[in-house]
PyMOL Python script that loads the backbone (N, CA, C, O; Angstrom):
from pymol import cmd

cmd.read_pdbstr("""\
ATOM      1  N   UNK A   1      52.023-211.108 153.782  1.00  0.00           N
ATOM      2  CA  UNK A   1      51.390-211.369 152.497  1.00  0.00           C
ATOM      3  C   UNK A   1      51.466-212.868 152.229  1.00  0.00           C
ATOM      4  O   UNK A   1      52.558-213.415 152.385  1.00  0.00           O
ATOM      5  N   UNK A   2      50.248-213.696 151.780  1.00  0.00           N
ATOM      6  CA  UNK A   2      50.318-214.445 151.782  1.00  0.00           C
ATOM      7  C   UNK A   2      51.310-215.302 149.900  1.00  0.00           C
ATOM      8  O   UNK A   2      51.979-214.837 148.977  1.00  0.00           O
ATOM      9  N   UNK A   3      50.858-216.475 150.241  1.00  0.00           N
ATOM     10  CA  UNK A   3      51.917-216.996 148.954  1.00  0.00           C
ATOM     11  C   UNK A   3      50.889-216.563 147.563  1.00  0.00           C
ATOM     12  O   UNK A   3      51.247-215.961 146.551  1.00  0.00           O
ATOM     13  N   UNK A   4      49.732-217.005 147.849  1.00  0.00           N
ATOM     14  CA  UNK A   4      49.137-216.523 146.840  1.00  0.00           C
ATOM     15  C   UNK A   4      48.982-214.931 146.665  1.00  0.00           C
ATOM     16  O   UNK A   4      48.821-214.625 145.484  1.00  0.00           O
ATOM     17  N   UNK A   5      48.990-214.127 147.325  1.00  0.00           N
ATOM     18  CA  UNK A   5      48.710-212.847 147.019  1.00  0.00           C
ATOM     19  C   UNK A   5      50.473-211.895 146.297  1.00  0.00           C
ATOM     20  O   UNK A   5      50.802-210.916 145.627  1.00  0.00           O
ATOM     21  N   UNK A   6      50.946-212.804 146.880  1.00  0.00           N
ATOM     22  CA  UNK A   6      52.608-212.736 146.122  1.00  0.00           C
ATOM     23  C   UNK A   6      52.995-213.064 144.564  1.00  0.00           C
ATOM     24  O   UNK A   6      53.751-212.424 143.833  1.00  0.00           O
ATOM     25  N   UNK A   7      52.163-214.393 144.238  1.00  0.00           N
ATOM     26  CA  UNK A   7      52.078-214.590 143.368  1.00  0.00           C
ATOM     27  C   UNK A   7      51.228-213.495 142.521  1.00  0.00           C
ATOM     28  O   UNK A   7      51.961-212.877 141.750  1.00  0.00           O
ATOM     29  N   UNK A   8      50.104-213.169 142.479  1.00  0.00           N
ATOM     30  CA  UNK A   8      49.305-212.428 141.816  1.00  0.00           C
ATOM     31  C   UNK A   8      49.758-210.808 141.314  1.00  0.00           C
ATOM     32  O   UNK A   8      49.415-210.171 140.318  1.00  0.00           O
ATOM     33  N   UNK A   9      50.874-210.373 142.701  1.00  0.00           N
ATOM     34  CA  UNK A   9      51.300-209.023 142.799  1.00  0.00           C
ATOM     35  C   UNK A   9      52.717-209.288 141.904  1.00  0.00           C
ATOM     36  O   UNK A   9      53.370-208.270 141.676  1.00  0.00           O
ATOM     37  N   UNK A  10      53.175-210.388 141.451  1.00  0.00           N
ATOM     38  CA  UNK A  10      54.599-210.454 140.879  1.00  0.00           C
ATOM     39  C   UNK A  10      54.053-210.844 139.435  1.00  0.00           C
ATOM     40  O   UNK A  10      54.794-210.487 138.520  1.00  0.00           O
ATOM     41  N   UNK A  11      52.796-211.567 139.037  1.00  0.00           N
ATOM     42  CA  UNK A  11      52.031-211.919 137.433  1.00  0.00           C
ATOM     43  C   UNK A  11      51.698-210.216 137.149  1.00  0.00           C
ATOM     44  O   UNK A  11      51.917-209.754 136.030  1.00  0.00           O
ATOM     45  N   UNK A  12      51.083-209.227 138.405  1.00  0.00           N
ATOM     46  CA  UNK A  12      50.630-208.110 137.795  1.00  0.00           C
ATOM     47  C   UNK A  12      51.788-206.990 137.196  1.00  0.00           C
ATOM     48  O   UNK A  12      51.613-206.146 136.317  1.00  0.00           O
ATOM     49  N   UNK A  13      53.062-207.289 138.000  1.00  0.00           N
ATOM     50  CA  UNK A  13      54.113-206.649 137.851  1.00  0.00           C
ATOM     51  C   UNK A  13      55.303-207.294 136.752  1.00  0.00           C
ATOM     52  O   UNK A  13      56.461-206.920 136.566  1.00  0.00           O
ATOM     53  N   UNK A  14      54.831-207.972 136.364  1.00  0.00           N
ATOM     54  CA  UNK A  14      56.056-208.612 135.362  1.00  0.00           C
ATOM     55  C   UNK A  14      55.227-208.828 133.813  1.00  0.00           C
ATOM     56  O   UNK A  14      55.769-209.287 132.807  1.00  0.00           O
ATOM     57  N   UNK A  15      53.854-208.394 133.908  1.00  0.00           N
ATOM     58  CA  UNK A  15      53.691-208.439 132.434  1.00  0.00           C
ATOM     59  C   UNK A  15      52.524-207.118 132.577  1.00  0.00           C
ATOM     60  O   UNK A  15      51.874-206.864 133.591  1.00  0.00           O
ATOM     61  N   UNK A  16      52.472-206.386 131.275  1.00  0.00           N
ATOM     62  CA  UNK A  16      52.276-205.543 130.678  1.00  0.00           C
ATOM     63  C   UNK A  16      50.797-205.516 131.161  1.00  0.00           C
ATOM     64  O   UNK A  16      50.283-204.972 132.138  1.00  0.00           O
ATOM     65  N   UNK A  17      50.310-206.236 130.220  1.00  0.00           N
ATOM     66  CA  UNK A  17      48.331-206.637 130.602  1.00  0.00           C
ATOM     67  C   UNK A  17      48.136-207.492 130.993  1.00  0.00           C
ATOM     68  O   UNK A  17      48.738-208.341 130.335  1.00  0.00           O
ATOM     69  N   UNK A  18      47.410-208.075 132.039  1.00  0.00           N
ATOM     70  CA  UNK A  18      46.930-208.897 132.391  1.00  0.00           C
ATOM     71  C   UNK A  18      45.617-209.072 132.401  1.00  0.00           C
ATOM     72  O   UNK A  18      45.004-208.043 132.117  1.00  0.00           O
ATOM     73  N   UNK A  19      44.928-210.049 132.635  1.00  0.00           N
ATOM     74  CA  UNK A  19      43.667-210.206 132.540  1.00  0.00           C
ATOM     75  C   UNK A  19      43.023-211.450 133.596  1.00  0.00           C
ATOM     76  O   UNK A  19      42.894-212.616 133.222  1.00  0.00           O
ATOM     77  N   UNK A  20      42.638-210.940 135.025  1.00  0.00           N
ATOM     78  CA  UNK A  20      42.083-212.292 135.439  1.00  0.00           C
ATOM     79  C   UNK A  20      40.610-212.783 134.710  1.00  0.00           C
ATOM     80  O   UNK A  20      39.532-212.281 134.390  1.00  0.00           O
ATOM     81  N   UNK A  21      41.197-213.900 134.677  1.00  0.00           N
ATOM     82  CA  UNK A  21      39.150-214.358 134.107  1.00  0.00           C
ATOM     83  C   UNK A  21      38.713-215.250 134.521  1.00  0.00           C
ATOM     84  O   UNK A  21      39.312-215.930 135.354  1.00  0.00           O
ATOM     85  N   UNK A  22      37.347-215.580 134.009  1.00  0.00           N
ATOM     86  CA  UNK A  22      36.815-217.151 134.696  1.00  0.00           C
ATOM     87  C   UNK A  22      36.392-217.326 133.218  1.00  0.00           C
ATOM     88  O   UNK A  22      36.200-216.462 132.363  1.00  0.00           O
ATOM     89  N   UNK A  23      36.289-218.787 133.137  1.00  0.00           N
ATOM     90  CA  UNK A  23      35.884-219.918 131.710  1.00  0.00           C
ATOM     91  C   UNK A  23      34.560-219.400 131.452  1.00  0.00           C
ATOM     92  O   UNK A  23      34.043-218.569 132.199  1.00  0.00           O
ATOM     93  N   UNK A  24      34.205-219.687 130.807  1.00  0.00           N
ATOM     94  CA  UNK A  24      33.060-219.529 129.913  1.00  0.00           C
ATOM     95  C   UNK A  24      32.025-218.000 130.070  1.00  0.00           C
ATOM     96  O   UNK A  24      30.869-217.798 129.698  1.00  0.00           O
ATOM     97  N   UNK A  25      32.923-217.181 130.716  1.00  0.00           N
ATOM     98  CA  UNK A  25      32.289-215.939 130.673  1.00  0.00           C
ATOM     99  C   UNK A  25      32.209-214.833 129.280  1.00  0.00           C
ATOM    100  O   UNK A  25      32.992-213.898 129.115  1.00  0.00           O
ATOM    101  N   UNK A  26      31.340-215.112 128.571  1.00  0.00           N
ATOM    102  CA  UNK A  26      31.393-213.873 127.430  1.00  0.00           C
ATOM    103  C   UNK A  26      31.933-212.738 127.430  1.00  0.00           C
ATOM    104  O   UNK A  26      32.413-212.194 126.435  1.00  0.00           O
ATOM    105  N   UNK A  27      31.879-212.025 129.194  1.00  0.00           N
ATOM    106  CA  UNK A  27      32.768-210.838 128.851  1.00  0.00           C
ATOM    107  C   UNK A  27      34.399-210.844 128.699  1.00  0.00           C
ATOM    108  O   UNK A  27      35.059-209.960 128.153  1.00  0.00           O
ATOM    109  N   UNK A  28      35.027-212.350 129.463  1.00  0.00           N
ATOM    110  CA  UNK A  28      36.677-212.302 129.284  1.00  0.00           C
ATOM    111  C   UNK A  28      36.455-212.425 127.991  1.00  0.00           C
ATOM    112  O   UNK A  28      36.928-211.472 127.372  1.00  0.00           O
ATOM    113  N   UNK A  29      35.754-213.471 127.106  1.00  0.00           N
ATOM    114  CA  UNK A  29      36.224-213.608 126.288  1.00  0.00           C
ATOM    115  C   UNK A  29      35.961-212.523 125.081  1.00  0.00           C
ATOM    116  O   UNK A  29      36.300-212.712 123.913  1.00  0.00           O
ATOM    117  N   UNK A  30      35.405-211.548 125.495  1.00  0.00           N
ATOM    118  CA  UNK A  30      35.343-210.706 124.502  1.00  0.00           C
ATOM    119  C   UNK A  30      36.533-209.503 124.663  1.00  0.00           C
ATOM    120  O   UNK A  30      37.176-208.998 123.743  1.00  0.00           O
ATOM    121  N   UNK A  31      36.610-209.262 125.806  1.00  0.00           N
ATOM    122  CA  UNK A  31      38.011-208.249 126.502  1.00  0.00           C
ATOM    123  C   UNK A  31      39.462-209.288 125.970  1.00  0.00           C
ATOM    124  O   UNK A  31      40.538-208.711 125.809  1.00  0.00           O
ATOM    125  N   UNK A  32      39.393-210.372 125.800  1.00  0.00           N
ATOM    126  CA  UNK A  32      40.588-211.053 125.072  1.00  0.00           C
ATOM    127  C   UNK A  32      40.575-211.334 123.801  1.00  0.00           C
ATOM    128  O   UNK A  32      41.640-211.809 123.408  1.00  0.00           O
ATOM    129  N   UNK A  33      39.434-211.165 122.696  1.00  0.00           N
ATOM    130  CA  UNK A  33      39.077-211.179 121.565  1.00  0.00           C
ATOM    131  C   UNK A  33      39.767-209.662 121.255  1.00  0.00           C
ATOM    132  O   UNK A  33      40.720-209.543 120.485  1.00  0.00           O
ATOM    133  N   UNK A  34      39.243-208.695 121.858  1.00  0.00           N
ATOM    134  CA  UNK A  34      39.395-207.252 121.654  1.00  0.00           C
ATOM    135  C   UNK A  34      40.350-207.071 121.818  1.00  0.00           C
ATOM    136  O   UNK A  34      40.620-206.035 121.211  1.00  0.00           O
ATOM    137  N   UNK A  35      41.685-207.658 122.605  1.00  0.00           N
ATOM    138  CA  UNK A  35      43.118-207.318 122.750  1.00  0.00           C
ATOM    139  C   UNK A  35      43.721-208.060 121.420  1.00  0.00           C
ATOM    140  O   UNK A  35      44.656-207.747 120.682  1.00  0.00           O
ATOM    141  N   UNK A  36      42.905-209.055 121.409  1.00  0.00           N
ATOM    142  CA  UNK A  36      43.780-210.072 120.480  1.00  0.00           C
ATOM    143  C   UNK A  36      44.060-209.142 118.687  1.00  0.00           C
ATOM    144  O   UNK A  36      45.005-208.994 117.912  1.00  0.00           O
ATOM    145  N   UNK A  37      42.782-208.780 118.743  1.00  0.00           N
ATOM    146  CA  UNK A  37      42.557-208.038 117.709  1.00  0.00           C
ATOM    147  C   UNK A  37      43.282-206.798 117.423  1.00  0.00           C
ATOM    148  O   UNK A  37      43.437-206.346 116.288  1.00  0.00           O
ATOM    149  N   UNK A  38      43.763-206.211 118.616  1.00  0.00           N
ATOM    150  CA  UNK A  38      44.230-205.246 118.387  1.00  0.00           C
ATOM    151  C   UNK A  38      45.799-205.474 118.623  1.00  0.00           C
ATOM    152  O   UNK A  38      46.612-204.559 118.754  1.00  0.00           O
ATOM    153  N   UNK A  39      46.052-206.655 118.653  1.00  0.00           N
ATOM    154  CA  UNK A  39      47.378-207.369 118.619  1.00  0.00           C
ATOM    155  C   UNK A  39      48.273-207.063 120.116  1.00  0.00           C
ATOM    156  O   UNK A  39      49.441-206.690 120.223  1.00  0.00           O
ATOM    157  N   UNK A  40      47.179-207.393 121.297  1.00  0.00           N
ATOM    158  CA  UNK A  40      48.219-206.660 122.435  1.00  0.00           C
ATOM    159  C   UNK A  40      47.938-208.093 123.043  1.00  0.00           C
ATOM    160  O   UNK A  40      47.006-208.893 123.130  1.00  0.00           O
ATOM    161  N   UNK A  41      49.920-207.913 123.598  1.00  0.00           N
ATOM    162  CA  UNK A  41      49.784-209.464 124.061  1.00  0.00           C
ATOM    163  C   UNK A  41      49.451-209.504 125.589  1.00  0.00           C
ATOM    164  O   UNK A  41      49.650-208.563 126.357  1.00  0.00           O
ATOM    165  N   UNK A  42      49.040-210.437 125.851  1.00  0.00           N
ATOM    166  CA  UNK A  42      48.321-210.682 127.351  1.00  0.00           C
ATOM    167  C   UNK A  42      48.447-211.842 128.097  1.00  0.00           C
ATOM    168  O   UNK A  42      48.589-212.957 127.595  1.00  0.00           O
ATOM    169  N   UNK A  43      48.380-211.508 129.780  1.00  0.00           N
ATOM    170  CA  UNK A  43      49.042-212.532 130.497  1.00  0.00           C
ATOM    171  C   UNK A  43      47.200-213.104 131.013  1.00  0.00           C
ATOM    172  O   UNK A  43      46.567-212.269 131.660  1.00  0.00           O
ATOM    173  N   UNK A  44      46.627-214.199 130.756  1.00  0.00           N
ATOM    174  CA  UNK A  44      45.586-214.620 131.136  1.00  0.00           C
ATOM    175  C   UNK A  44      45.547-215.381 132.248  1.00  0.00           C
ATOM    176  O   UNK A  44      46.184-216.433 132.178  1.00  0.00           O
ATOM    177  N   UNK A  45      44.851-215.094 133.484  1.00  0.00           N
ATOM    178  CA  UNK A  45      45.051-215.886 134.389  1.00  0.00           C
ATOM    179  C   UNK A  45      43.803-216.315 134.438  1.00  0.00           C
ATOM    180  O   UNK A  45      42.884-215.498 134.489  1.00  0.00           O
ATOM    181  N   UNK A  46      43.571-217.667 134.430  1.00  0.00           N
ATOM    182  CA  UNK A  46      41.692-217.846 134.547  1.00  0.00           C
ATOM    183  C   UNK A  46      41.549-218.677 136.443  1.00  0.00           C
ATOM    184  O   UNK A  46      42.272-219.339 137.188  1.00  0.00           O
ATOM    185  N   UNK A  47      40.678-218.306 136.454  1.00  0.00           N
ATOM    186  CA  UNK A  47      40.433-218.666 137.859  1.00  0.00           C
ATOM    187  C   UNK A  47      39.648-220.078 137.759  1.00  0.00           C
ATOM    188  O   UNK A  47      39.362-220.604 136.683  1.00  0.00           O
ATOM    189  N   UNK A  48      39.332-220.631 139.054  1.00  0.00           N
ATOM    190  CA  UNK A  48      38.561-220.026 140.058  1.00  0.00           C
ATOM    191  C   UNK A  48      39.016-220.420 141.619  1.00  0.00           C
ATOM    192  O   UNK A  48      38.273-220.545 142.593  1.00  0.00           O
ATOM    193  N   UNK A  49      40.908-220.625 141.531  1.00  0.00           N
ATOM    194  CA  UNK A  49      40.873-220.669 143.031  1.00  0.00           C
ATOM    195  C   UNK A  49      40.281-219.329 144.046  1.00  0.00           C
ATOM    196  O   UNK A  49      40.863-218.256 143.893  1.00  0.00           O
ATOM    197  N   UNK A  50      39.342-219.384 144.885  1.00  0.00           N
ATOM    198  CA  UNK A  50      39.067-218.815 145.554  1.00  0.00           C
ATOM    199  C   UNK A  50      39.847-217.585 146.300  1.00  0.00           C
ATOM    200  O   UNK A  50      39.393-216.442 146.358  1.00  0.00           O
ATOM    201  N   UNK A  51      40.832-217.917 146.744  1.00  0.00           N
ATOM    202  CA  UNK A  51      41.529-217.237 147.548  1.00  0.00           C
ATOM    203  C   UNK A  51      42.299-216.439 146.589  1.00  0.00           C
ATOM    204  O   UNK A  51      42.875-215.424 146.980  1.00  0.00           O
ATOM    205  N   UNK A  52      42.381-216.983 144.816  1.00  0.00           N
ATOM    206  CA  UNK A  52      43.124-215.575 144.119  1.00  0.00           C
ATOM    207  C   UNK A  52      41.626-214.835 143.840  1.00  0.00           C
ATOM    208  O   UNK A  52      41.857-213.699 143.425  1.00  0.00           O
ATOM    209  N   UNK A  53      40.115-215.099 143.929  1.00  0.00           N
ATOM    210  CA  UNK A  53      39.248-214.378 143.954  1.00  0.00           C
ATOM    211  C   UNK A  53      39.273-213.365 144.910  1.00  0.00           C
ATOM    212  O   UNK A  53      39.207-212.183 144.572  1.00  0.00           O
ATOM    213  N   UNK A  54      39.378-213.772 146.256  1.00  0.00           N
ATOM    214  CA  UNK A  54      38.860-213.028 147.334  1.00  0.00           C
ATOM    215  C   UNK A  54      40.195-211.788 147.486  1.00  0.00           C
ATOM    216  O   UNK A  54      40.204-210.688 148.039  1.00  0.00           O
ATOM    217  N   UNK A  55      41.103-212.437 146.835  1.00  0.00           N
ATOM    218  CA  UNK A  55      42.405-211.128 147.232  1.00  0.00           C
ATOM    219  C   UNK A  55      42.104-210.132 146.130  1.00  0.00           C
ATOM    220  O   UNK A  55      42.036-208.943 146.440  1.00  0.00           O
ATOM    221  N   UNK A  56      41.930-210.478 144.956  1.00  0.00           N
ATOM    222  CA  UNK A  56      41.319-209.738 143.961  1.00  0.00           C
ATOM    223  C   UNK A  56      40.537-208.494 144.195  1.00  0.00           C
ATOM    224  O   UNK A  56      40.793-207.293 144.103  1.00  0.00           O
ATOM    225  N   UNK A  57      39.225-209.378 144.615  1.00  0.00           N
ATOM    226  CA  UNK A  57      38.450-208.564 145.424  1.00  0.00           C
ATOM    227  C   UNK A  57      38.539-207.427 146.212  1.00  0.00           C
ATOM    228  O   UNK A  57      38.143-206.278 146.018  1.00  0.00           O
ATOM    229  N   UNK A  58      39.220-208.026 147.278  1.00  0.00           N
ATOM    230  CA  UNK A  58      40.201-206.966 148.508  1.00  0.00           C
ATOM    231  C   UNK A  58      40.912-205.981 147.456  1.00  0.00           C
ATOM    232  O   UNK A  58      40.904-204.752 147.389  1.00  0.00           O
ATOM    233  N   UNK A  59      41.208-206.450 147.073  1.00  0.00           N
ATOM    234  CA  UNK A  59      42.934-204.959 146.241  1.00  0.00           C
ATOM    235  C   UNK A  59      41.998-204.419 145.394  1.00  0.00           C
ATOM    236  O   UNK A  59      42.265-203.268 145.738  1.00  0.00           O
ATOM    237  N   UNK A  60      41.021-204.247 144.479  1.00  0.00           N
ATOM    238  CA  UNK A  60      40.369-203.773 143.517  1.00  0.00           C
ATOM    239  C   UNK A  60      38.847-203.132 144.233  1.00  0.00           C
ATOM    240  O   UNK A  60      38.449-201.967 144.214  1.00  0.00           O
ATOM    241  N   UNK A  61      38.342-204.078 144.711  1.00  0.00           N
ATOM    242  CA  UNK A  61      36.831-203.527 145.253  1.00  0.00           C
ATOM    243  C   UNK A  61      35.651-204.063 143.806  1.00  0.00           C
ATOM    244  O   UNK A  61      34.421-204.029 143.805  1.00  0.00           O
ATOM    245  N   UNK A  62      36.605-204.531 142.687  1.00  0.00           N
ATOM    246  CA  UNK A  62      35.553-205.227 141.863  1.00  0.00           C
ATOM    247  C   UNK A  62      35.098-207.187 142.238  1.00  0.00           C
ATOM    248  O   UNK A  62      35.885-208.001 142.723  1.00  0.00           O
ATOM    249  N   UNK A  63      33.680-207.456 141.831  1.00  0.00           N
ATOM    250  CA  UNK A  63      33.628-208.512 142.192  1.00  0.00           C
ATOM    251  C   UNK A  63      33.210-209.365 140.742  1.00  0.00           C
ATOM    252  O   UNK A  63      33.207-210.592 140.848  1.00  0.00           O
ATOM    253  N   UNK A  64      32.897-208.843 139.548  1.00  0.00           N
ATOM    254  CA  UNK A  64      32.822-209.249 138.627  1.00  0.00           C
ATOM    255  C   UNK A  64      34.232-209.484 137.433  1.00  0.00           C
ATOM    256  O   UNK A  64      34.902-208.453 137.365  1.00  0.00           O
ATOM    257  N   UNK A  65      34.636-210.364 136.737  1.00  0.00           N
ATOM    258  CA  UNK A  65      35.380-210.366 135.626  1.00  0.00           C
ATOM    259  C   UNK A  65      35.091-210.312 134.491  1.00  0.00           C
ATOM    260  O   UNK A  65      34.001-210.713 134.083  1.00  0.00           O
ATOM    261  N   UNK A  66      36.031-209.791 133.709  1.00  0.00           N
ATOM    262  CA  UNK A  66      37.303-210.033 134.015  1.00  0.00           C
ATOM    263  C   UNK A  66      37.759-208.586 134.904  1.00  0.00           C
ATOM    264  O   UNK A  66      37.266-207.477 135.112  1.00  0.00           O
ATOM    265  N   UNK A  67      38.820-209.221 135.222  1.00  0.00           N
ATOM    266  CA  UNK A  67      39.383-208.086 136.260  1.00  0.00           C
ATOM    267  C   UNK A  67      41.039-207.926 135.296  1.00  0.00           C
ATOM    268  O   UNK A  67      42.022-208.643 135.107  1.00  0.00           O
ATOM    269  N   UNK A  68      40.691-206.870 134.984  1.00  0.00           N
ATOM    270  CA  UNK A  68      42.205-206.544 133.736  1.00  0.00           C
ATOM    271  C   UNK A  68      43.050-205.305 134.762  1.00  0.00           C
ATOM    272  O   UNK A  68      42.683-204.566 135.675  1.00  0.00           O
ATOM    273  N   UNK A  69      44.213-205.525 134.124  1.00  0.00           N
ATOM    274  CA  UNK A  69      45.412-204.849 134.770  1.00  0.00           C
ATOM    275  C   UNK A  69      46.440-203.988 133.554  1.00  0.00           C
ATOM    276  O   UNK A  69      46.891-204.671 132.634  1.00  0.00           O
ATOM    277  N   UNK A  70      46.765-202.520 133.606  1.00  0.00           N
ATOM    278  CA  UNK A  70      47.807-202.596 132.521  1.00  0.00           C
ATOM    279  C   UNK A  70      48.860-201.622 133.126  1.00  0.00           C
ATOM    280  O   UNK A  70      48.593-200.553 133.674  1.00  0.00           O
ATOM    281  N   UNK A  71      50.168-202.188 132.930  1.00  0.00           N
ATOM    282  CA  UNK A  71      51.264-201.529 133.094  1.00  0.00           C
ATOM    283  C   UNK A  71      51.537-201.129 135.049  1.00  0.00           C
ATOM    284  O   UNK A  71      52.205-200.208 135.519  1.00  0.00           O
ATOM    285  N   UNK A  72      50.780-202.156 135.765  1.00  0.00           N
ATOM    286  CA  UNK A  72      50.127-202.521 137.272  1.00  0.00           C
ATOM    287  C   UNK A  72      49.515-201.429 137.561  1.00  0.00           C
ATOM    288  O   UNK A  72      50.151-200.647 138.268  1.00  0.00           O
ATOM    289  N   UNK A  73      48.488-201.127 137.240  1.00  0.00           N
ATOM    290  CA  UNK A  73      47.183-200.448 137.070  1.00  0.00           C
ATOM    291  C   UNK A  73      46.118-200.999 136.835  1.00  0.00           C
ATOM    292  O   UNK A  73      45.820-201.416 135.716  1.00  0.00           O
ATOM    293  N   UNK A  74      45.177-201.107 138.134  1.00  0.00           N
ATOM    294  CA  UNK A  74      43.790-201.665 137.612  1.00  0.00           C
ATOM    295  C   UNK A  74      42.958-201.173 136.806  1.00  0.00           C
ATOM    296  O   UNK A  74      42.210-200.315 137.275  1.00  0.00           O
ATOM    297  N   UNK A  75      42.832-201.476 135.599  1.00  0.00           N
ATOM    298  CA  UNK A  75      41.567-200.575 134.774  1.00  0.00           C
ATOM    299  C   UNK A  75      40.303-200.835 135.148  1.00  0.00           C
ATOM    300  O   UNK A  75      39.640-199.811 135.309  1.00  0.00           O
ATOM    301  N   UNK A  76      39.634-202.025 135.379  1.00  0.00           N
ATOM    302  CA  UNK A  76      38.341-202.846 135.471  1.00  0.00           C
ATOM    303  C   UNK A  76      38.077-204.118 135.107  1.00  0.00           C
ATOM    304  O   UNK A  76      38.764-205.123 135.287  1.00  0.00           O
ATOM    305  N   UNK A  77      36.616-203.947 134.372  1.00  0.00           N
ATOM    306  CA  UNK A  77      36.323-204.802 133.222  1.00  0.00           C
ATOM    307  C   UNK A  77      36.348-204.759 131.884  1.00  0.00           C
ATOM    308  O   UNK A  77      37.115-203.949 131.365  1.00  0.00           O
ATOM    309  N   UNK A  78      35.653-205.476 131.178  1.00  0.00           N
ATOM    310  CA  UNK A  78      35.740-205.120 129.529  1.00  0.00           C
ATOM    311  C   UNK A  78      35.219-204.091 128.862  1.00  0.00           C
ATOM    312  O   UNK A  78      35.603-203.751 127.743  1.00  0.00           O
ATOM    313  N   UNK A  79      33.805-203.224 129.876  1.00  0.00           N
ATOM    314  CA  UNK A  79      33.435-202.216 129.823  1.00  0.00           C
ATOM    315  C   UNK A  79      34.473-200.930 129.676  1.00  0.00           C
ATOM    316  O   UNK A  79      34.253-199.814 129.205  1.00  0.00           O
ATOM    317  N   UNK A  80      35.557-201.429 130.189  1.00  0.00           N
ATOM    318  CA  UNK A  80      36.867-199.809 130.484  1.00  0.00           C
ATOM    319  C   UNK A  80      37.731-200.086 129.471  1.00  0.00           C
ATOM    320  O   UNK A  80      38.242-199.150 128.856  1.00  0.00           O
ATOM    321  N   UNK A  81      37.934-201.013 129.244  1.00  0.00           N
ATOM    322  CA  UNK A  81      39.006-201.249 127.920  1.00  0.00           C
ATOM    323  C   UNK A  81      39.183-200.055 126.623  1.00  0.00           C
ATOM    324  O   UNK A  81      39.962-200.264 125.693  1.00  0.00           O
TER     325      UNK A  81
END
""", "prot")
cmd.dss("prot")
cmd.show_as("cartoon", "prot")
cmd.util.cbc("prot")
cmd.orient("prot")
């Protein structure tokens, strides 16, 4: 396993929700509006190193974000919330 994919598997396992995202996408920011609101706290990782994309990718099979996580469980996107 590489260093980055270590990293990503120890952010998904040490906090509650997570949320990968990329900047200026309307849907993170509405899937983090919608947590915020509902007062759940969240670990935001925004991208776009590549290689935490492509492992993403690999472990999930989604290629769009945000790519959310809860309790290390992939849910999806903001659509599944």
């Amino acid at each position: 396993m590489s260093q980055t994919q270590a990293t990503i598997e120890e952010v998904i396992k040490n906090n509650k929700v997570v949320i990968f995202s990329q900047p200026d996408s309307p849907y993170c920011e509405k899937a983090k509006n919608l947590l915020a609101q509902l007062n759940v706290q969240f670990f935001d990782v925004e991208l776009p190193p590549k290689d935490v994309q492509q492992y993403l990718q690999e472990k999930t099979g989604q290629h769009d974000f945000p790519n959310i996580f809860i309790n290390e469980q992939h849910i999806g996107g903001y659509n599944k919330l």
